[in-house]
TORKOL-4160 file (C-alpha; in steps of 0.2 Angstrom, whole numbers, padded with zeros to 4 digits, m for minus):
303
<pt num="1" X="0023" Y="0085" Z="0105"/>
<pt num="2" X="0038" Y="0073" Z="0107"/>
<pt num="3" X="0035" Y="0060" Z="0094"/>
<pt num="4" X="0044" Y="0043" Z="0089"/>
<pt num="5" X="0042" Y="0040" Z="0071"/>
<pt num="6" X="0040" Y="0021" Z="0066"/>
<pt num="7" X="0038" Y="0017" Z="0046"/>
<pt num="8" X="0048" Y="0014" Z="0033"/>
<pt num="9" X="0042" Y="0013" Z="0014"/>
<pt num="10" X="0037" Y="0028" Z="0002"/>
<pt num="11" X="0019" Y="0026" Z="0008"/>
<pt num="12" X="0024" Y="0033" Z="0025"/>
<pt num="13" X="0037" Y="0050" Z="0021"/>
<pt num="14" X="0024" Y="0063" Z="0020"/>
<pt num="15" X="0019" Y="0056" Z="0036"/>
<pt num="16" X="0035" Y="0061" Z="0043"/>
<pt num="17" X="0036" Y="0076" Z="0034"/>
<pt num="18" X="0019" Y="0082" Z="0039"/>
<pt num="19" X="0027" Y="0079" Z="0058"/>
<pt num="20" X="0039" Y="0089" Z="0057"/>
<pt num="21" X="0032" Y="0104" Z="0047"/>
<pt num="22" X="0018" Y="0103" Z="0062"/>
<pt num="23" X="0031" Y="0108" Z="0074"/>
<pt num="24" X="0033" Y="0092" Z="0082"/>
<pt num="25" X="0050" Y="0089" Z="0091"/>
<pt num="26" X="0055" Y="0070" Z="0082"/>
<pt num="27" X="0063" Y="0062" Z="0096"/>
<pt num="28" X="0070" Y="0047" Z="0082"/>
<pt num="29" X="0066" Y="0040" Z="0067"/>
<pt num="30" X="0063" Y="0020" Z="0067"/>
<pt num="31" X="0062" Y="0010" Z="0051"/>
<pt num="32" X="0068" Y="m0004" Z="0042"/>
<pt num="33" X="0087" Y="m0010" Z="0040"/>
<pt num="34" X="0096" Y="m0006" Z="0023"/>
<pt num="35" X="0091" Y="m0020" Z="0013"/>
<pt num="36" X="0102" Y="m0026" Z="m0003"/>
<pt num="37" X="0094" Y="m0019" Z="m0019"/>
<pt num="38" X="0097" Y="m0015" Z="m0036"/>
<pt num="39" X="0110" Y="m0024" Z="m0050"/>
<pt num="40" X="0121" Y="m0023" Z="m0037"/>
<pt num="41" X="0113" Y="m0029" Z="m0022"/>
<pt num="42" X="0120" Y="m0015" Z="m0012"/>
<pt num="43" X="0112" Y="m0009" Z="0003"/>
<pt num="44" X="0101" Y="0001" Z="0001"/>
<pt num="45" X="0091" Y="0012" Z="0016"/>
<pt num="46" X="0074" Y="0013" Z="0015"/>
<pt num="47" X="0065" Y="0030" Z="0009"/>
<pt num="48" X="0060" Y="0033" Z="0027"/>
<pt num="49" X="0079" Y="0034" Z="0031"/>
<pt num="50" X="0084" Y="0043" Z="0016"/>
<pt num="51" X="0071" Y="0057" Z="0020"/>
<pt num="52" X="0076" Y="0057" Z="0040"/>
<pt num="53" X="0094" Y="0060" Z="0036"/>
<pt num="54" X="0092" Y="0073" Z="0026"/>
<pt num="55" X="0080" Y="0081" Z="0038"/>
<pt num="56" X="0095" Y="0080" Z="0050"/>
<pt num="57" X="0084" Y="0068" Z="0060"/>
<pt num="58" X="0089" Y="0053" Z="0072"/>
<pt num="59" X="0089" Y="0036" Z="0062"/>
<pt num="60" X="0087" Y="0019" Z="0072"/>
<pt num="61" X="0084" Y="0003" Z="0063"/>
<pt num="62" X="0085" Y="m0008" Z="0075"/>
<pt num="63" X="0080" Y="m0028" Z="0069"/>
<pt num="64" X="0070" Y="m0031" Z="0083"/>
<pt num="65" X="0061" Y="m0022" Z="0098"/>
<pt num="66" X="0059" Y="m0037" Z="0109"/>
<pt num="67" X="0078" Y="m0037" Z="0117"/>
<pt num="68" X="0077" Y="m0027" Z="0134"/>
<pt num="69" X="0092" Y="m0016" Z="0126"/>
<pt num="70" X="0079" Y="m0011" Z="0112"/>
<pt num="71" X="0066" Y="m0008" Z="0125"/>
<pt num="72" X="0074" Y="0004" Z="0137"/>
<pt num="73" X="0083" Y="0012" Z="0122"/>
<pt num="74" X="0066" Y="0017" Z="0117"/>
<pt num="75" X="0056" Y="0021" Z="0133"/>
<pt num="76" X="0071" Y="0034" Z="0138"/>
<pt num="77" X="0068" Y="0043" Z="0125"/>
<pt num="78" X="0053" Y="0051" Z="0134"/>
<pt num="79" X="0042" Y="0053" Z="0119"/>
<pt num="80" X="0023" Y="0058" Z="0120"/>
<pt num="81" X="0016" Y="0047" Z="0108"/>
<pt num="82" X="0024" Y="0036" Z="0093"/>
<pt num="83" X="0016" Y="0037" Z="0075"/>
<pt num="84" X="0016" Y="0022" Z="0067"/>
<pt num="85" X="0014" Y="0020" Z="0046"/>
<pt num="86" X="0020" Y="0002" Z="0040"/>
<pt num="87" X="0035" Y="0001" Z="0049"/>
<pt num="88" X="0038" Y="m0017" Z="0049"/>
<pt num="89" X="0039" Y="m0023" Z="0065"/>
<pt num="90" X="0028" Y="m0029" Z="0079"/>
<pt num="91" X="0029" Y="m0020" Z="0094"/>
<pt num="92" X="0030" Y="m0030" Z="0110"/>
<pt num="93" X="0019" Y="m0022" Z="0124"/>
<pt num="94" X="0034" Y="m0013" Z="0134"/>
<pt num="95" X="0037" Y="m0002" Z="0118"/>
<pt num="96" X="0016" Y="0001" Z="0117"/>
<pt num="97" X="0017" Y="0008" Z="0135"/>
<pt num="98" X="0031" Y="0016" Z="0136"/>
<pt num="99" X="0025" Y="0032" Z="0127"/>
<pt num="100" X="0014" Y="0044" Z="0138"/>
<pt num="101" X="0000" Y="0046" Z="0126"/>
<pt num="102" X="0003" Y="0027" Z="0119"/>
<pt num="103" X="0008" Y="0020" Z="0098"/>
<pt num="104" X="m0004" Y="0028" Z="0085"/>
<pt num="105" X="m0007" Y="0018" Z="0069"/>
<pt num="106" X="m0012" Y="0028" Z="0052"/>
<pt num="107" X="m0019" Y="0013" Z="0044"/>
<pt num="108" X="m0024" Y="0011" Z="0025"/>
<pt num="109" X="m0041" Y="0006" Z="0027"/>
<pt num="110" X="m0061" Y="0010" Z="0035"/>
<pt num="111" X="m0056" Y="m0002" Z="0050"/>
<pt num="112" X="m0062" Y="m0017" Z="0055"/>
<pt num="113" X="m0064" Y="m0018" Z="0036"/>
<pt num="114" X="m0045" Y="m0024" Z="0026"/>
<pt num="115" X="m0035" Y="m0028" Z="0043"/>
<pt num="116" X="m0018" Y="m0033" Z="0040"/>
<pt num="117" X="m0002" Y="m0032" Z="0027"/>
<pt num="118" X="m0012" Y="m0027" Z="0010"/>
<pt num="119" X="m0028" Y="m0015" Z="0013"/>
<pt num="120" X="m0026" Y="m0003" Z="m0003"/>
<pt num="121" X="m0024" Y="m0017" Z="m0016"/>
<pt num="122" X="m0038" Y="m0028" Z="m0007"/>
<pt num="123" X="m0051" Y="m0016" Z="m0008"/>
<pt num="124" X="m0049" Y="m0013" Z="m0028"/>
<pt num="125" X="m0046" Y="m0030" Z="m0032"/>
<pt num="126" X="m0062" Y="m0035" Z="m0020"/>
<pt num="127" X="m0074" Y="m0020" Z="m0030"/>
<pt num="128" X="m0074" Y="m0008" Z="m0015"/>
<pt num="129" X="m0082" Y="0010" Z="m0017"/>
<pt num="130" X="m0075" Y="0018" Z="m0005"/>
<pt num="131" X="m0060" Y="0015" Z="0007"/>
<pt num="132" X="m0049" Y="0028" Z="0020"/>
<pt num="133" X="m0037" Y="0030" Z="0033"/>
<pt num="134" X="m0040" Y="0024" Z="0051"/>
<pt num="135" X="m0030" Y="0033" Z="0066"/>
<pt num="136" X="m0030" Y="0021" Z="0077"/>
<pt num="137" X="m0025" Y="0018" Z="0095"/>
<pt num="138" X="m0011" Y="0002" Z="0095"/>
<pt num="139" X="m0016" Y="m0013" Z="0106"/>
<pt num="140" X="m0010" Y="m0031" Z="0105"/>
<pt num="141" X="m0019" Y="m0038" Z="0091"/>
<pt num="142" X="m0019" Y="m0036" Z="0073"/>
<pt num="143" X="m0025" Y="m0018" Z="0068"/>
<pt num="144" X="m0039" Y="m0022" Z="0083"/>
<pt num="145" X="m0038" Y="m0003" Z="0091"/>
<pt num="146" X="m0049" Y="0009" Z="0094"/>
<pt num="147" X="m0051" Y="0022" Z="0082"/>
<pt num="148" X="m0048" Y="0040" Z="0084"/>
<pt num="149" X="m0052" Y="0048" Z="0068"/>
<pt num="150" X="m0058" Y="0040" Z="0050"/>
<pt num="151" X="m0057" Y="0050" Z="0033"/>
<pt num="152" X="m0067" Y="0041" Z="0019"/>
<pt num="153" X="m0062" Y="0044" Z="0000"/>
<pt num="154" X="m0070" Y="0034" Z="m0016"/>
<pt num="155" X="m0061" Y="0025" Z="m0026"/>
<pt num="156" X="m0060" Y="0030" Z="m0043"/>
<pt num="157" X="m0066" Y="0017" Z="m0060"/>
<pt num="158" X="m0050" Y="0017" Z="m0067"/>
<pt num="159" X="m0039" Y="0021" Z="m0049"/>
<pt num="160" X="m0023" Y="0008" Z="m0047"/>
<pt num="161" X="m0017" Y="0005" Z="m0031"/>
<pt num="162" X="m0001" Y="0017" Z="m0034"/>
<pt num="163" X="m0014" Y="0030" Z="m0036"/>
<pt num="164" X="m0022" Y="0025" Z="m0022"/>
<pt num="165" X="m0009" Y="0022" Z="m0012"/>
<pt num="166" X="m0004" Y="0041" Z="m0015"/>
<pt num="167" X="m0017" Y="0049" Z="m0010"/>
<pt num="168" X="m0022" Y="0039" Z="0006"/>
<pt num="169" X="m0001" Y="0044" Z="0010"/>
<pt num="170" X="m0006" Y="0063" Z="0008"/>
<pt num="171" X="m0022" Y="0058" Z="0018"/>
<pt num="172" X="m0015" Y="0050" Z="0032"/>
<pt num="173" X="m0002" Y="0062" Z="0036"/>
<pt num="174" X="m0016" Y="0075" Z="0036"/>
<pt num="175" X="m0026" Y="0067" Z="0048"/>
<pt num="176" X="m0012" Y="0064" Z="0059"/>
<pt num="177" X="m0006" Y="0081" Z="0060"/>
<pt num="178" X="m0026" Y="0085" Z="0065"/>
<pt num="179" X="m0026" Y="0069" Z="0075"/>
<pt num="180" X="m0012" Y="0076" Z="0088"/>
<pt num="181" X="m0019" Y="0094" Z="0087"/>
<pt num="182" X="m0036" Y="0087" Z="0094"/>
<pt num="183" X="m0029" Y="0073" Z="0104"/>
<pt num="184" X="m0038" Y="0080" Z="0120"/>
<pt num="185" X="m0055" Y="0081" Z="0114"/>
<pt num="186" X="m0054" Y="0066" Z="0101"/>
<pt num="187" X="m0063" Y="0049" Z="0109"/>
<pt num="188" X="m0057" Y="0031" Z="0103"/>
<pt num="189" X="m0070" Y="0023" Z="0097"/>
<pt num="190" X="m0068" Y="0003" Z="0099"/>
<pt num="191" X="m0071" Y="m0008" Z="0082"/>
<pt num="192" X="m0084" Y="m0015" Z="0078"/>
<pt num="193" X="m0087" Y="m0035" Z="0078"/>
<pt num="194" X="m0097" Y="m0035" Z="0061"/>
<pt num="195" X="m0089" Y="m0033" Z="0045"/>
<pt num="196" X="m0072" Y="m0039" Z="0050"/>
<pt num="197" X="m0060" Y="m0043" Z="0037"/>
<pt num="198" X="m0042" Y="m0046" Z="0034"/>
<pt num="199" X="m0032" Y="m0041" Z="0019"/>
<pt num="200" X="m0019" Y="m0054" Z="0017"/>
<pt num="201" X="m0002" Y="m0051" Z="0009"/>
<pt num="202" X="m0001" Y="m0052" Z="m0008"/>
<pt num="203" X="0005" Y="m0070" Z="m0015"/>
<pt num="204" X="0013" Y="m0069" Z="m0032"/>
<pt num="205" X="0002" Y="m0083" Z="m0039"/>
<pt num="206" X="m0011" Y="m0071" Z="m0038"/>
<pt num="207" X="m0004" Y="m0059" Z="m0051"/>
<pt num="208" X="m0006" Y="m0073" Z="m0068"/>
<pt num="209" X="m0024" Y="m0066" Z="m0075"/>
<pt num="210" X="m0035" Y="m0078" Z="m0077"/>
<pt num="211" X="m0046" Y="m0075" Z="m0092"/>
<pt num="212" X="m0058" Y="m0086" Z="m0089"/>
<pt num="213" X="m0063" Y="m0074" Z="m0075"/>
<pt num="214" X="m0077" Y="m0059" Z="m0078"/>
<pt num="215" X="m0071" Y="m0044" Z="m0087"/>
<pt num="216" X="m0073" Y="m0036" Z="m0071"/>
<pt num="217" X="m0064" Y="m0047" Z="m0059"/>
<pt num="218" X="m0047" Y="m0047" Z="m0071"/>
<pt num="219" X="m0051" Y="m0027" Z="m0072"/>
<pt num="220" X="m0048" Y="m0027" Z="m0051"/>
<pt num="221" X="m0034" Y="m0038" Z="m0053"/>
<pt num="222" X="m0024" Y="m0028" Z="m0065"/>
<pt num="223" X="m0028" Y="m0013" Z="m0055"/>
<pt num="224" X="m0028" Y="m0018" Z="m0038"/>
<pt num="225" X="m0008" Y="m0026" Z="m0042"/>
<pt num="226" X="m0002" Y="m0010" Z="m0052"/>
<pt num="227" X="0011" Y="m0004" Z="m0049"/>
<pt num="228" X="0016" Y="m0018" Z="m0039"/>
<pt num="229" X="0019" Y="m0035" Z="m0040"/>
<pt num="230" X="0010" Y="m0032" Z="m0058"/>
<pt num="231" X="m0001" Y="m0042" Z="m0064"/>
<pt num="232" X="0003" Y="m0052" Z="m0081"/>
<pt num="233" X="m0001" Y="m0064" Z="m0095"/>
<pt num="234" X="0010" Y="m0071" Z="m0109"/>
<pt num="235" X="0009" Y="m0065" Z="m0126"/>
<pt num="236" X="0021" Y="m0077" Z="m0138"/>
<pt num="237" X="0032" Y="m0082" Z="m0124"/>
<pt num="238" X="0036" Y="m0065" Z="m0117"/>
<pt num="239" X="0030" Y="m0059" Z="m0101"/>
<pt num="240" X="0019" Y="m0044" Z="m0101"/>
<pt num="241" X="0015" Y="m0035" Z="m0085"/>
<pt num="242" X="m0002" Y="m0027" Z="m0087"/>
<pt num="243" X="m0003" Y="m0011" Z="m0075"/>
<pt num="244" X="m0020" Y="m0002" Z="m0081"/>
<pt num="245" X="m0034" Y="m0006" Z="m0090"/>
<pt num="246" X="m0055" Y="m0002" Z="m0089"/>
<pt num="247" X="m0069" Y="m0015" Z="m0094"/>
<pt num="248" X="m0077" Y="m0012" Z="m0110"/>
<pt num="249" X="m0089" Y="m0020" Z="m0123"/>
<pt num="250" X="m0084" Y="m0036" Z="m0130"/>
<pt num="251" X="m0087" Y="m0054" Z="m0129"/>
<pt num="252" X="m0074" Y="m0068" Z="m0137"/>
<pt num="253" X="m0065" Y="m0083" Z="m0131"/>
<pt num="254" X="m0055" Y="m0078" Z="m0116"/>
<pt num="255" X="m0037" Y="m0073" Z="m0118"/>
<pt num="256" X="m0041" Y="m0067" Z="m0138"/>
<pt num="257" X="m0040" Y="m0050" Z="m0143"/>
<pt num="258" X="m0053" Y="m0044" Z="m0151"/>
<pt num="259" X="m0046" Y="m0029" Z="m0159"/>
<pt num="260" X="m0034" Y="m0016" Z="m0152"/>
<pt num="261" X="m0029" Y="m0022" Z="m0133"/>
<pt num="262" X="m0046" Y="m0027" Z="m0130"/>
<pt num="263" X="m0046" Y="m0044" Z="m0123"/>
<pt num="264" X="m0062" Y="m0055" Z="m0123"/>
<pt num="265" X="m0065" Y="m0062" Z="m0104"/>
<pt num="266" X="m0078" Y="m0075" Z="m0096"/>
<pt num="267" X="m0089" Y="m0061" Z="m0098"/>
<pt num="268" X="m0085" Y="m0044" Z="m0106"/>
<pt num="269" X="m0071" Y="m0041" Z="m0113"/>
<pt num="270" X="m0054" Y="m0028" Z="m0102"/>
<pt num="271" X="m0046" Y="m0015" Z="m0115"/>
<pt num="272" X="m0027" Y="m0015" Z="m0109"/>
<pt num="273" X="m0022" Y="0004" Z="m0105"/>
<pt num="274" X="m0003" Y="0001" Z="m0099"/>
<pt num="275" X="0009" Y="m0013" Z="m0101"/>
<pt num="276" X="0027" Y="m0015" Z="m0099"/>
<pt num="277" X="0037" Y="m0030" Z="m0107"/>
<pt num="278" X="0049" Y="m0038" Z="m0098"/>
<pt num="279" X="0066" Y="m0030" Z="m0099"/>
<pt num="280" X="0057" Y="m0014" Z="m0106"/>
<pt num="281" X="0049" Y="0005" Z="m0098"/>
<pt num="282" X="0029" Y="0005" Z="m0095"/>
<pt num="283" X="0021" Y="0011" Z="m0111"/>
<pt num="284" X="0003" Y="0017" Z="m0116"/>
<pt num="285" X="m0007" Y="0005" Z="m0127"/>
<pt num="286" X="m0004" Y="0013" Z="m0142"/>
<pt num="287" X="0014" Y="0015" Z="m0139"/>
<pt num="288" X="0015" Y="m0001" Z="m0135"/>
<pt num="289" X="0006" Y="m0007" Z="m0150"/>
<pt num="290" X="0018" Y="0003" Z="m0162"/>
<pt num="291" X="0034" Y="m0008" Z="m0154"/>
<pt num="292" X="0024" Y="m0024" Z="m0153"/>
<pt num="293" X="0008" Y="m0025" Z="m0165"/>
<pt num="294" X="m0003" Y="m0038" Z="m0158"/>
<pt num="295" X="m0016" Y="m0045" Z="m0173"/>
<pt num="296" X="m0033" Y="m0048" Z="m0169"/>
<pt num="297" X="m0038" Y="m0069" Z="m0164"/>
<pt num="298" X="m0019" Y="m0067" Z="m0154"/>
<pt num="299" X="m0023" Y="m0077" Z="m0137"/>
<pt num="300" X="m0014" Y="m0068" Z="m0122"/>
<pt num="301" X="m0010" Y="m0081" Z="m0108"/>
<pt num="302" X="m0002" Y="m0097" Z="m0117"/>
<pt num="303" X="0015" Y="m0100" Z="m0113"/>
């Protein structure tokens, strides 16, 4: 098929890459502009861009679709169909219609369930068993299409959204690539009304832990925010970013460490299994531990 690819970050290159080791003819590659990053604050392209390029692909970035200009640009491009993988942008209706087989939408989530900007971390941080990828036929509203195919995966105890977030990448771009093969035989199936929720993006007041919280809410939370924003607590006026951690035996006042990293909650008690310091690489707990010792009756969370 003639494809338009939309997406920009990490999350959506083995999309692209699945494409186009499928045989598909990539008519252009849309993402994101170059945004400033780094010590510098250089532009920098996004990995969607990088990875085009260097595919020898077409690279558009326009910053918005809903000039005519941007329209007819893309509607003479005569694509089939347009992938879609957190590109960025909402697409007005001209650019839905103007492909022949319409916009499909690899989405992080068993849909109607985790709509919107954050489904991977909103499904650990709510306790979710089970979550997938959704190929999904664009219309107007929010993540409201009918759904062509659905994998379902479990999620894993200790999983992180990083981890997550990896192999739902991997999975999506499978199902894609099977998704166009069958596209002929494949009905969309519309959503249904019940179990409709929306994962909202993530507000950095949500990443202090709370310790007062059960053991296995501030579990979720440490999880569900790793790699990214991170979740953190003080320890003697530093700020620690806690990026794994499992739920263990243990009661205490919340915020003390009992022994170790295990720190006493609500209820329950979380032992801390990865932690970067500020201005400092992510280390394992008993690296960490080496470089920073932490005595028992310390209280994380002041400060």
């Amino acid at each position: 098929m003639r494809v338009v690819f939309m997406g920009t970050p990490a999350f959506s290159v083995p999309v692209l890459e699945a494409l186009v080791d499928a045989g598909h003819d990539i008519a252009a590659v849309y993402c994101q502009p170059p945004r400033p990053a780094g010590r510098g604050k250089k532009d920098r392209p996004s990995p969607v861009q990088s990875r085009a390029e260097a595919l020898g692909l077409t690279v558009r970035h326009p910053i918005s679709l809903k000039t005519p200009d941007a329209q007819s640009d893309f509607a003479a491009l005569g694509a089939d169909v347009a992938v879609v993988v957190a590109y960025g942008l909402i697409l007005p209706q001209a650019i839905l219609d103007a492909p022949a087989g319409g916009c499909l939408n690899i989405h992080a989530s068993l849909l109607p369930r985790w709509r919107g900007a954050a489904p991977i971390h909103r499904a650990i941080m709510a306790g979710d068993r089970e979550t997938g990828i959704c190929i999904m036929e664009m219309e107007a509203g929010l993540d409201t299409g009918p759904v062509l195919l659905r994998r379902t995966v479990e999620i894993g105890a200790e999983e992180t959204a990083g981890d997550l977030h990896d192999r739902l990448s991997a999975l999506g771009a499978d199902a894609i690539v099977e998704a166009l093969a069958r596209r002929d035989e494949l009905v969309a199936q519309p959503q249904p009304e019940a179990g409709v929720s929306y994962a909202a993006k993530i507000d950095k007041a949500e990443a202090r832990v709370d310790w007062a919280r059960p053991a296995m809410e501030v579990d979720r939370l440490i999880r569900g925010l790793s790699p990214f924003p991170g979740a953190w607590t003080m320890l003697a006026n530093r700020r620690i970013k806690l990026l794994r951690s499992r739920v263990v035996p243990g009661e205490g006042e919340p915020g003390v460490v009992l022994d170790g990293l295990r720190v006493a909650c609500g209820t329950g008690a979380v032992e801390l299994t990865e932690l970067q310091a500020e201005g400092r690489a992510r280390q394992d707990g008993e690296t960490f531990l080496r470089g920073t010792p932490v005595a028992p009756g310390t209280v994380l969370g002041d400060g």
